[in-house]
N, C-alpha and C positions, 0 to 999 in steps of 0.2 A: 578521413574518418573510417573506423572498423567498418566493416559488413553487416549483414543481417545475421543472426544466428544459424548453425546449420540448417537447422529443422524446416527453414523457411526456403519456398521452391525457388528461389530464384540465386541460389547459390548452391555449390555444390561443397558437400562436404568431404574433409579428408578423414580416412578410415579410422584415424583414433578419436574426430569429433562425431565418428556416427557409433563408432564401439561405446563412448563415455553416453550421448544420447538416448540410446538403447539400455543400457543399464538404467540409467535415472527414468525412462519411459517404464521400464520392468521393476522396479520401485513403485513405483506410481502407482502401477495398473496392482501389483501385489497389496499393496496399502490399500485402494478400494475394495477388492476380494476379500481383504480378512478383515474390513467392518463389514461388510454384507453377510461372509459368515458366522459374523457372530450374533449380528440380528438374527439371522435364520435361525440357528442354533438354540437363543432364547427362545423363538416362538414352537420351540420345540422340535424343529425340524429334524428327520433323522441325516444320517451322516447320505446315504444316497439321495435323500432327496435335494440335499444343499447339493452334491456331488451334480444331481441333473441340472437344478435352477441356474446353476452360475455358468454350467456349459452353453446350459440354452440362450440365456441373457448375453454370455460375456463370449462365448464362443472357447472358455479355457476350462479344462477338466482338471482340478485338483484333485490328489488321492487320499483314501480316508486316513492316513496318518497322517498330513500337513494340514487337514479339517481336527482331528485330534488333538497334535499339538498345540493347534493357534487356541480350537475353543478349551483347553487343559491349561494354557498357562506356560508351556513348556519352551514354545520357541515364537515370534512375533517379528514380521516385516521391518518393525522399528528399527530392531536391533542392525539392519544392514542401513550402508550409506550415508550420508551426512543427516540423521532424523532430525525434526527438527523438535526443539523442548523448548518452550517459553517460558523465559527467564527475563527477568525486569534490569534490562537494561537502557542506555539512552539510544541505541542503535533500534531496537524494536521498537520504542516508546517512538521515536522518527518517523520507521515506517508506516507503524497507527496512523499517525497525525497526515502523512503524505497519502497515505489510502481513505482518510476520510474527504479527501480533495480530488485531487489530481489521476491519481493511479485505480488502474481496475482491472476484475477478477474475471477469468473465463476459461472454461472448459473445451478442448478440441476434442470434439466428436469421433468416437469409435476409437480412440487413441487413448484416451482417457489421463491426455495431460492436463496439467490442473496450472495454470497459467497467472501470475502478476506482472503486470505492465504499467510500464509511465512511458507516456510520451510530450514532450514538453519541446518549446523554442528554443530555452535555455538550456546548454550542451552541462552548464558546471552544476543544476539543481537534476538532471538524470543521472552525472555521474553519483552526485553524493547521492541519492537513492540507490544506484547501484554500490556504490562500497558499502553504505548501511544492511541493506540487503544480503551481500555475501557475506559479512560478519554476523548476522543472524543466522546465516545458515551453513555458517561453515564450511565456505567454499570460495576460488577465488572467483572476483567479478568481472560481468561475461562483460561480450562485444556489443557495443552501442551502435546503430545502425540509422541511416536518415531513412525518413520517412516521404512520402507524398510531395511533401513542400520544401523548399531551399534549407529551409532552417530548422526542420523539424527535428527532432530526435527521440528514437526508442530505446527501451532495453528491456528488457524479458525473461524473469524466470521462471521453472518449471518447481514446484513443488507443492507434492497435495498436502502435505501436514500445514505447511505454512498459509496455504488456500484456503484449509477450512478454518486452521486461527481467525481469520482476518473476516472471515465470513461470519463470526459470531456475534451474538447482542452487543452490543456498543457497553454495557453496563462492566461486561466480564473484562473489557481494556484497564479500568479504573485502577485496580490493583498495581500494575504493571506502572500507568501512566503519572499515578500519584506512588508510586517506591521511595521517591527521592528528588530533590530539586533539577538534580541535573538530566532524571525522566521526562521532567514537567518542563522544564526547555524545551527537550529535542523534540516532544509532541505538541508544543505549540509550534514550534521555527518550523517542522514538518506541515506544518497546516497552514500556515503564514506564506510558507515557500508554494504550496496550490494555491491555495486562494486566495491570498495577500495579494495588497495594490498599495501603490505611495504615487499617489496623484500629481500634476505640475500646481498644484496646492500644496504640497507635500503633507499630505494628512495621508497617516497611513491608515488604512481601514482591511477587513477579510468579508470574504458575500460566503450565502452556504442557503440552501435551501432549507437544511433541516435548524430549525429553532433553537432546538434543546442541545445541539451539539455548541452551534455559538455563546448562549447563555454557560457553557459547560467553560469554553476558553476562556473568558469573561472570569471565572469564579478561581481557573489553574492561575492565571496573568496578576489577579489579585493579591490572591493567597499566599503563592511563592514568590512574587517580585513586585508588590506592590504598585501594579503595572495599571490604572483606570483608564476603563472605557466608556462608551458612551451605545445605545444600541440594547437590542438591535431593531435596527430601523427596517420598513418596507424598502428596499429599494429597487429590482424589477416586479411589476406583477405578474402571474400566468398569465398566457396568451400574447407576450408583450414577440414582438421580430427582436433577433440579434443578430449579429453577425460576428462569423467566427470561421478565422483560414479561408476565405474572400467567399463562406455559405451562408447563407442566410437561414434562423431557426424560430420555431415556434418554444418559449418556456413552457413547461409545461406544469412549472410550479413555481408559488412566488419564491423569491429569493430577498435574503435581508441582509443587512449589511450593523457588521460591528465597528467602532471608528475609534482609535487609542487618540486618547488626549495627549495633546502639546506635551506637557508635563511631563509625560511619562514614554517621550520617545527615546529620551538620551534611557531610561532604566531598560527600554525594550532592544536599546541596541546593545548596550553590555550585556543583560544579561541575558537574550532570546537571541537577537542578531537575525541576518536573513542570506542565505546562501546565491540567490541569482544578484549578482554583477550591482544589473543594469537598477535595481530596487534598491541594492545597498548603499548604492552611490545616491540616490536620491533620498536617502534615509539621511544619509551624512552630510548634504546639504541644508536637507531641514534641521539639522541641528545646528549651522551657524548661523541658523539665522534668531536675531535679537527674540525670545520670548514672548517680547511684548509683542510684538510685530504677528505672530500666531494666532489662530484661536483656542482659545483654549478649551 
């Protein structure tokens, strides 16, 4: 298996992954600088005083003609490197749906990388996050690296446009998520592929803490594939112990559980389907088995 990315200490990087690092890290950090001076700017700020705030805060002196340009309209961080622009396709509408589960967002301090990560058991549901991921952004996809445990797997990209996307009301996805049928797949399979379970019952079901998000899958699974569920139910409460990678945790929120009827597993494998292995083959099992023999 690949390495860890450069940026991470316990590999050493070769001079064209620390030159391309450096640039995408000088991106990044330029992307923060010119929303900060444009807020300034609005609150009126003169060009030295934005000139002093952002040395003082960021340690980097910009000069009043690249304060000029950015707040004039003239010239804008975007225009360098892979920017990232959200557009409704099935590759973002994925990693919505994978960011509402599994994957999460974080900021490296005084560097001001702006970070998305998945790390997961399953090596083939990180890569398809990582290809979905570089085809949103326009770049090819990076080195997937183990983690902590035997089986573990990460991958990690660095991009603040796509950071703050992702960071946004859940309300502003919608557009995006409902574009088109083939959106409304890859953001349910993205959500199915984190949170999805298909039990030695083979009922397949997804848990989520937040309510309003499973009732949302519930309404996409409906509407575009005719897909009924059942849910969503109580299924752990806060406070409950878990165990999870041999640690044991406190919930600290209930969690609820949606559960796809018999019926409509064979529609949810044509048309949603589920990217780890080990779920699909037990999705494919429940379906030979007699109907009646189910619950529906």
């Amino acid at each position: 298996m690949e390495g860890p990315p450069p940026d991470r200490p316990d590999e050493e990087p070769t001079a064209e992954e620390t030159d391309k690092g450096r640039r995408r890290a000088a991106l990044e950090i330029r992307l923060t600088l010119y929303e900060k001076v444009l807020v300034l700017r609005k609150n009126s700020s003169t060009f030295q005083q934005i000139i002093e705030e952002i040395e003082q805060q960021h340690g980097v002196k910009l000069t009043k003609s690249t304060i000029s340009d950015w707040t004039r309209g003239r010239s804008s961080p975007h225009s360098a490197g892979h920017a990232f622009i959200p557009k409704p396709t099935p590759d973002l509408a994925y990693v919505i749906g994978v960011e509402a589960g599994d994957a999460f967002l974080n900021v490296k301090p005084k560097t001001y990388q702006y970070r998305i990560r998945l790390r997961a058991v399953d090596r083939e549901f990180v890569e398809a996050f990582n290809q979905a991921v570089s085809r949103v952004l326009g770049c090819p996809p990076h080195k997937l690296w183990k983690g902590k445990t035997e089986r573990e797997v990460h991958v990690e990209f660095g991009s603040y446009l796509l950071h703050k996307f992702l960071l946004q009301d859940f309300e502003k996805f919608k557009a995006i998520i409902e574009f088109d049928k083939s959106c409304a797949a890859a953001f349910i399979k993205g959500f199915f592929d984190s949170e999805g379970c298909i039990d030695t019952n083979r009922k397949l079901s997804a848990s989520n803490s937040n309510f309003t998000l499973l009732t949302y899958v519930q309404y996409l699974s409906q509407r575009y594939f005719g897909i009924e569920t059942t849910g969503p139910h109580l299924g752990t409460k806060k406070g409950s112990i878990i165990a999870r990678r041999g640690k044991s945790y406190h919930r600290n929120a209930d969690v609820y559980e949606i559960l796809v009827r018999a019926k409509s597993l064979r529609p949810f494998y044509e048309e949603i389907g589920l990217t780890i292995r080990r779920k699909k083959l037990r999705l494919e099992k429940a379906l030979e088995k007699p109907a009646r023999i189910r619950n529906a």
